[in-house]
Every structure is written in structure tokens, then in C-alpha cells.
LOLOMAR-197020 format. One line per 3 residues: their letters; for each residue x, y, z of C-alpha. Coordinates in steps of 0.2 Angstrom, whole numbers, plus 5000, padded with zeros to 4 digits. Layout:
a> X:Y:Z | ...
***
This chain:
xxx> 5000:5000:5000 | 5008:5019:4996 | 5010:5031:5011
xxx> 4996:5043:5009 | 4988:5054:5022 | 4974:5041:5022
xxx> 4985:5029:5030 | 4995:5041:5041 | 4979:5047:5046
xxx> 4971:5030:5050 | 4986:5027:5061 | 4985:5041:5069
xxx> 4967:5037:5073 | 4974:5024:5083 | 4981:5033:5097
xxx> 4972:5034:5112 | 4972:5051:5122 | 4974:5050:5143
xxx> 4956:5059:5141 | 4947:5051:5130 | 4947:5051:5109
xxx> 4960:5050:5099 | 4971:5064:5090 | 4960:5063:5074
xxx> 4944:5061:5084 | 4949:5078:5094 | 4953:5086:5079
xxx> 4972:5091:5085 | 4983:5085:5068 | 4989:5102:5060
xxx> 5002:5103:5043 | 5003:5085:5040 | 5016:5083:5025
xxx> 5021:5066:5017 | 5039:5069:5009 | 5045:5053:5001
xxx> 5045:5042:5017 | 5047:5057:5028 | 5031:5061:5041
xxx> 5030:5080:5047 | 5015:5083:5058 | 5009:5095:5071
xxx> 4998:5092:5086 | 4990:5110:5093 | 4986:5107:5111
xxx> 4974:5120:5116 | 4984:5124:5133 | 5003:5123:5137
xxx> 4995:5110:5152 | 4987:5102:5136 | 5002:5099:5127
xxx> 5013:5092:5143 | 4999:5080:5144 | 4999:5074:5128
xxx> 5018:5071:5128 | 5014:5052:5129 | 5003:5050:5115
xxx> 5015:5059:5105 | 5027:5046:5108 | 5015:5032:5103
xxx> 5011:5042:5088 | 5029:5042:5081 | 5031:5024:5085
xxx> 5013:5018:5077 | 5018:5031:5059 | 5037:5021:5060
xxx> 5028:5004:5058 | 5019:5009:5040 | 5027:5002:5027
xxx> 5038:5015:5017 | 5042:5027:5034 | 5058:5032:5034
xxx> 5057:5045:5046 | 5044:5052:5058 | 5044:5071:5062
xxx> 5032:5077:5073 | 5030:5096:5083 | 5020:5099:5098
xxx> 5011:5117:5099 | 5002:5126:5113 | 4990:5140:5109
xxx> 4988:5151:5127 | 4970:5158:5131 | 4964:5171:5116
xxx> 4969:5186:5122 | 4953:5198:5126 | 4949:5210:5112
xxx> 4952:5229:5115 | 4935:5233:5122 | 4925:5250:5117
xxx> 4912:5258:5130 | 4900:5269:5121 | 4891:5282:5132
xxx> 4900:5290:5145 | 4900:5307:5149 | 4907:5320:5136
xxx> 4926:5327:5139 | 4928:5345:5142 | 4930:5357:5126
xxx> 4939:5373:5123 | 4938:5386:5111 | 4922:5383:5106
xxx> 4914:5371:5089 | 4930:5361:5082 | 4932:5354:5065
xxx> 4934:5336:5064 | 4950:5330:5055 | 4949:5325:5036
xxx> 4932:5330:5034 | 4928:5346:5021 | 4909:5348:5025
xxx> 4900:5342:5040 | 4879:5347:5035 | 4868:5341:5048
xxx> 4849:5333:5043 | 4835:5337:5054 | 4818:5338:5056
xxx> 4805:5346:5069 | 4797:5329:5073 | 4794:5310:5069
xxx> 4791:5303:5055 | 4792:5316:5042 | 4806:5304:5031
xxx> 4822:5312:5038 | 4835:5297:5041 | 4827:5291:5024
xxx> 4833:5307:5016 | 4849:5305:5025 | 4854:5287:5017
xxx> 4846:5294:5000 | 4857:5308:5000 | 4872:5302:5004
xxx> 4871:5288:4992 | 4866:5302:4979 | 4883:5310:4984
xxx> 4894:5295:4982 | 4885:5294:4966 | 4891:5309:4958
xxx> 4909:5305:4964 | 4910:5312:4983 | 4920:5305:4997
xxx> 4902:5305:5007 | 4902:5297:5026 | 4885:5294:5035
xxx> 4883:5298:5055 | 4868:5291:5063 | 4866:5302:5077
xxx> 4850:5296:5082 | 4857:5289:5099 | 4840:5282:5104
xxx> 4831:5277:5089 | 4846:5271:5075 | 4839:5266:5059
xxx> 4854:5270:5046 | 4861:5251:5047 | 4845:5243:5041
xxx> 4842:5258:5028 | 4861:5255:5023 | 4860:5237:5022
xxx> 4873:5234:5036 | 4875:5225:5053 | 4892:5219:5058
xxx> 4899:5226:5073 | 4915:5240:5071 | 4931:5235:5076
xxx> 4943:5245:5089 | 4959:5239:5086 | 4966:5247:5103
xxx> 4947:5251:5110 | 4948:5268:5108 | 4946:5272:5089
xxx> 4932:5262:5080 | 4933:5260:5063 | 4916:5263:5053
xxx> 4907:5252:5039 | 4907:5256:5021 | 4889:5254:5010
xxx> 4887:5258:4995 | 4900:5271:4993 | 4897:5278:5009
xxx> 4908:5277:5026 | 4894:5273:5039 | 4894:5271:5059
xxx> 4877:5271:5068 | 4876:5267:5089 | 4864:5255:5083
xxx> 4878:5245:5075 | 4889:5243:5094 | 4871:5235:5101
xxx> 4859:5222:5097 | 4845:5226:5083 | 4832:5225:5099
xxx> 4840:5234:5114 | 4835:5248:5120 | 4846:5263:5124
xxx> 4842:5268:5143 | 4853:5284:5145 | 4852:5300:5153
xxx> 4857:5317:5144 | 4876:5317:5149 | 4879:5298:5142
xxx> 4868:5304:5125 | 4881:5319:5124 | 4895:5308:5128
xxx> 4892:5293:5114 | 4888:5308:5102 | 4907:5315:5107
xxx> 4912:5295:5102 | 4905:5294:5086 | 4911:5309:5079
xxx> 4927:5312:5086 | 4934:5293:5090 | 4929:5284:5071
xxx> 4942:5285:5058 | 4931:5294:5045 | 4948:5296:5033
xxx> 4949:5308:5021 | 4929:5315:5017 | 4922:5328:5006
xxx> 4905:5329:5016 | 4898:5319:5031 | 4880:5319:5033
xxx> 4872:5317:5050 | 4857:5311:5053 | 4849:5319:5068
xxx> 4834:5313:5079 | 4817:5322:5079 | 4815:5338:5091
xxx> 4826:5351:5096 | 4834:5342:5113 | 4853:5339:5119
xxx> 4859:5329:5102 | 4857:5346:5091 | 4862:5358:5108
xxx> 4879:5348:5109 | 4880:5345:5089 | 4880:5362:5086
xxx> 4890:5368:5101 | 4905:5358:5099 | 4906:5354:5079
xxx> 4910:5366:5067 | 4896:5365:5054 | 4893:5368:5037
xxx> 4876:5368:5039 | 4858:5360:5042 | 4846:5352:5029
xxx> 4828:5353:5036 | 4815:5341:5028 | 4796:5340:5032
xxx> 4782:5334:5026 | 4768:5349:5017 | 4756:5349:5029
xxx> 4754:5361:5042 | 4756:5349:5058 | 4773:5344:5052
xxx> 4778:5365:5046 | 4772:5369:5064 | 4787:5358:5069
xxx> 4799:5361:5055 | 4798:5379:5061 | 4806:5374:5078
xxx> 4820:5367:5071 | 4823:5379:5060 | 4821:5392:5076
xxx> 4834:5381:5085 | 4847:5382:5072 | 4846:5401:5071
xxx> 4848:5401:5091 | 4864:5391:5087 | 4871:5401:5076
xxx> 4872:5385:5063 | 4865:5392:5044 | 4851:5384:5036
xxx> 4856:5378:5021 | 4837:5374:5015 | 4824:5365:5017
xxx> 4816:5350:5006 | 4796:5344:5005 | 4798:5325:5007
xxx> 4782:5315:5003 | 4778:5329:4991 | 4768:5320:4977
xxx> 4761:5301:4974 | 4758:5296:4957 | 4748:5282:4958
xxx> 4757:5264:4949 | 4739:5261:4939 | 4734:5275:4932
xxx> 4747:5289:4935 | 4734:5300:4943 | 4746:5312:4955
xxx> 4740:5314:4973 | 4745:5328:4985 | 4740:5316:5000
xxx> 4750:5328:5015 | 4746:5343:5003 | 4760:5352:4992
xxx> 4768:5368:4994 | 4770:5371:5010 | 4788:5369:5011
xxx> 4793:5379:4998 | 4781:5395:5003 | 4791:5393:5021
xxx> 4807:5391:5014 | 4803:5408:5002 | 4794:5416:5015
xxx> 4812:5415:5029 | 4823:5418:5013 | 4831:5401:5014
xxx> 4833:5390:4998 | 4818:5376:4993 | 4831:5362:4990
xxx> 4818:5352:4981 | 4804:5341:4982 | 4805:5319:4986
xxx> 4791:5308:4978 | 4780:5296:4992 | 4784:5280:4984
xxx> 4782:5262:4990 | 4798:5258:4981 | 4808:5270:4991
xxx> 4800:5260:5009 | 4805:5245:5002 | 4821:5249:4996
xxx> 4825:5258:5014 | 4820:5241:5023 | 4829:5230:5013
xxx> 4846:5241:5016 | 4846:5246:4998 | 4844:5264:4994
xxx> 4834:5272:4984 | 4845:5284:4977 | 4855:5267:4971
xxx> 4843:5265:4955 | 4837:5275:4942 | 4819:5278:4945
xxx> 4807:5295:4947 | 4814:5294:4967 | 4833:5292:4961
xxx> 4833:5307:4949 | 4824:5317:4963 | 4839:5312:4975
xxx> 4850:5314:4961 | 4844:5333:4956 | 4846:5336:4973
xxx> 4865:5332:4975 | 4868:5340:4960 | 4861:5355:4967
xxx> 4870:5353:4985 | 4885:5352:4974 | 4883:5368:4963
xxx> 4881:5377:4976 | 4897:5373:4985 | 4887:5363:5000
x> 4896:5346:4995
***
């Protein structure tokens, strides 16, 4: 019979270990080379305490491989692996760390432009994905900040979910989706848990996220703000050196009464309004291409005419762009009505010197 690792395996199946299987059974047989009638093998012991142990039965090995036909010479190493060592770990939320002089840039980036909204539900993070894809589209180094400490949607809408590494648990480094650098709180926790914090640990994790991920070298980062007007915008504005904000709401007057809010808050921080854009504007309907105002239409273009700040455009309500956002594909990635309305928006971002 030739010498083949068949048969240097079978014998090696042979030998019994003091606690019970045998080196092939235990999976322990590492680099085994048949040279001519020279045997080289290597037994990983999990544990230095392992290996000592297992001295015997490497002994019986080299014996039982000698008695095969063709076995010159039997060559065998023992390895020791020592506990894993413990990955660098990262706490996220703590208090934030005293700042002087005021708003800071952050290194590498061009344009920092802050998305916001007065309330809820008006489309906002769904503006933010679409945007920044739109951006990476038309050739920008875009990066994507999900500030939205409580309720983080950007890693579904961006389609990702593995967890940042911290090479030394102090910087993180971010995702990339489509064309876009990405990193969200949501991707440090588990899709279901619940961020229990106070005010100062919010302002802190904030502070993380913005200061401690290795964006590299970007022409714009867009932030995704939560609803409102609370301690994420106050400490955004305070300590970041802003290009500007990008309000977006809905036509109807609920959602203006709201939108004016924010826009009041950004003029209290000193942070320019760089306009404003009527999201759910129109629907046409798929069967008969009838085009519905359902939130109304208008609104947000008189306000933005009426406070002298530029109407950045107007989003279509489409199903395609709920389904798109769930199933972590933009959008803006296609080449539909919603994709040449994210695309004319860029362009127009762009243009004027906002990205």
C-alpha cells in the first residue's frame, strides 16, 4: 500500500488520548506533509497544560507512523495555543470630555451638513441614506453619521450589521455601503436593545462617534439627527463646526408647525440653514398615474421663500423607496422617478458649494 495521508491518518486514529478520543477524533493534527517516506506533523494542544499531557501520546504516535510500510522518518512538533487574548473593548456612552475654544472641525472632513427635522416621522433618516448615496454617486467621498442615539435606523436603511472593530478600544473603525463610510450606535448594540441613557451619556456617545471613528479623508459627512430640538442638536451644534443644516418636512401644516422649531433652534445656534426639502411631496399612483397631494403640496417651499432660505427640492411618496429603505438598499442606488429626485438634489447641493 503507498503512504498517503489516508493511511498516516488511519494510524493516527489509533492513538488513544489519557482523556478520552484520539488525536484525529479531537481534531488536534495540524500541517501534515508526506515527503517521500518522511512524516511531518503537528499536534495543537489547546493549553501549554494540554500539550505536557499529551507528551505520551505523542510518543505512541511516532512509534505507530514508523511501523507503516515506506516510513523512513517520523517528524512530529507539539504546539500550545495560550488563552485568546481579550479583544480591546469599546464603551460607548459616557460622559462627554471638556472642550475649549468653542465648535471644532473634525480632521479630514471638508463639509460636515447636519439633517433634521422638527418631529417624527416626516422621512428624515430616509433622506439621509438617500442623500448620501446620491453624493457617492456623483463621485463624493460621502460618510453617514447616525446620530439618532435612541432610535438608530441607518444600518437597516444602509443594508449593514456587523459590529466596528477597535483595534486598541479607543478608535472604531466605521462600515462602508454603498459608497458611503457609515457608523450608527445601533451597529455597537443588538437590533432589539434599548438605549436607557440620561442626557450626559447621549452627549457623551455623540462626542464618540464623531470624534473617535476613523472617518479618513471625506468631502462631506452627513448626520442624521433625531426628531426635536433636545441635547443631540444643543451639543452638535455647540462643539462641531458645521457647514450647515438640511431641514426636511412633510407639506402639511402639523409637520411645518414643527419644521419651524428646528429651524428656530438652528438660528439660536448660530448654525445656517442651508434649506429646506418637501419629502412625501407628490404620489403618482402605479395604475393609472393619477398624482395625489396626500400631505398637501407647497408648503415647504412658501416657508422656505417666506424665511429667505433656499427650497432644495421636492421627494416623491413611493412604495419603492419604503422598500428599498427596509431592505438596506437605497433608493437613490437606481434609476427611477425617486433616484433622479435624489440625484437633482446632490447635483444641486454640489453647485452650490454645499458638497
Amino acid at each position: 500500500m503507498a503512504l498517503d495521508n489516508d493511511s498516516v491518518m488511519t494510524a493516527l486514529a489509533g492513538v488513544a488520548l489519557p482523556d478520552g478520543g484520539t488525536l484525529v477524533s479531537r481534531d488536534l493534527i495540524r500541517a501534515l506533509v508526506i515527503d517521500g517516506g518522511t512524516v511531518r506533523f503537528v499536534i495543537e494542544a489547546a493549553t501549554p497544560d494540554q500539550a505536557r499531557a499529551l507528551a505520551p501520546a505523542q510518543a505512541q504516535a511516532e512509534t505507530a507512523l514508523r511501523a507503516l510500510p515506506g516510513v523512513t522518518n517520523v517528524q512530529a512538533v507539539m504546539t500550545a495555543h495560550g488563552p485568546a487574548p481579550k479583544p480591546p473593548s469599546l464603551k460607548i456612552g459616557q460622559h462627554p470630555t471638556p472642550q475649549q475654544g468653542g465648535p471644532a472641525p473634525i480632521n479630514g472632513i471638508d463639509r460636515i451638513i447636519a439633517v433634521g427635522s422638527g418631529k417624527g416621522g416626516v422621512g428624515k433618516s430616509t433622506v439621509s441614506s438617500n442623500l448620501a448615496v446620491a453624493l457617492a454617486k456623483q463621485g463624493r467621498r460621502v460618510g453617514l453619521l447616525d446620530a439618532d442615539i435612541y432610535g438608530p435606523s441607518q444600518p437597516r436603511m444602509m443594508g449593514v450589521s456587523k459590529r466596528p472593530a477597535s483595534p486598541d478600544g479607543k478608535t472604531i473603525i466605521p462600515l462602508q455601503a454603498h459608497g458611503v463610510t457609515v457608523m450608527s450606535i445601533g451597529l455597537m448594540l443588538k437590533e432589539d436593545e434599548a438605549v436607557v441613557w440620561r442626557g450626559p451619556m447621549i452627549m457623551g456617545a455623540l462626542q464618540q462617534l464623531l470624534t473617535q471613528v476613523e472617518w479618513g479623508q471625506l468631502d462631506i459627512l452627513i448626520i442624521d439627527l433625531p426628531p426635536g430640538t433636545g441635547d443631540i442638536q444643543l451639543t452638535l451644534c455647540q462643539r462641531t463646526q458645521l457647514t450647515g443644516a438640511i431641514v426636511v418636512s412633510t407639506p402639511q401644516d402639523v409637520a411645518m408647525l414643527d419644521a419651524r422649531r428646528a429651524l428656530d433652534m438652528f438660528a439660536k445656534l448660530k448654525t445656517p440653514v442651508l434649506g429646506l426639502i418637501e419629502n412625501m411631496s407628490t404620489y403618482h399612483c402605479p395604475q393609472c398615474g393619477h398624482e395625489a397631494h396626500l400631505f398637501g403640496h407647497g408648503g415647504v417651499a412658501a416657508e422656505a421663500a417666506k424665511i429667505g432660505v433656499p427650497f432644495l427640492g421636492e421627494l416623491p411618496l413611493e412604495l419603492e423607496t419604503r422598500i428599498a429603505g427596509d431592505a438596506g438598499t437605497p433608493i437613490a442606488l437606481g434609476d427611477g422617478p425617486a433616484a433622479a429626485a435624489y440625484a437633482t438634489l446632490a447635483a444641486r447641493l454640489i453647485a452650490g458649494g454645499m458638497a
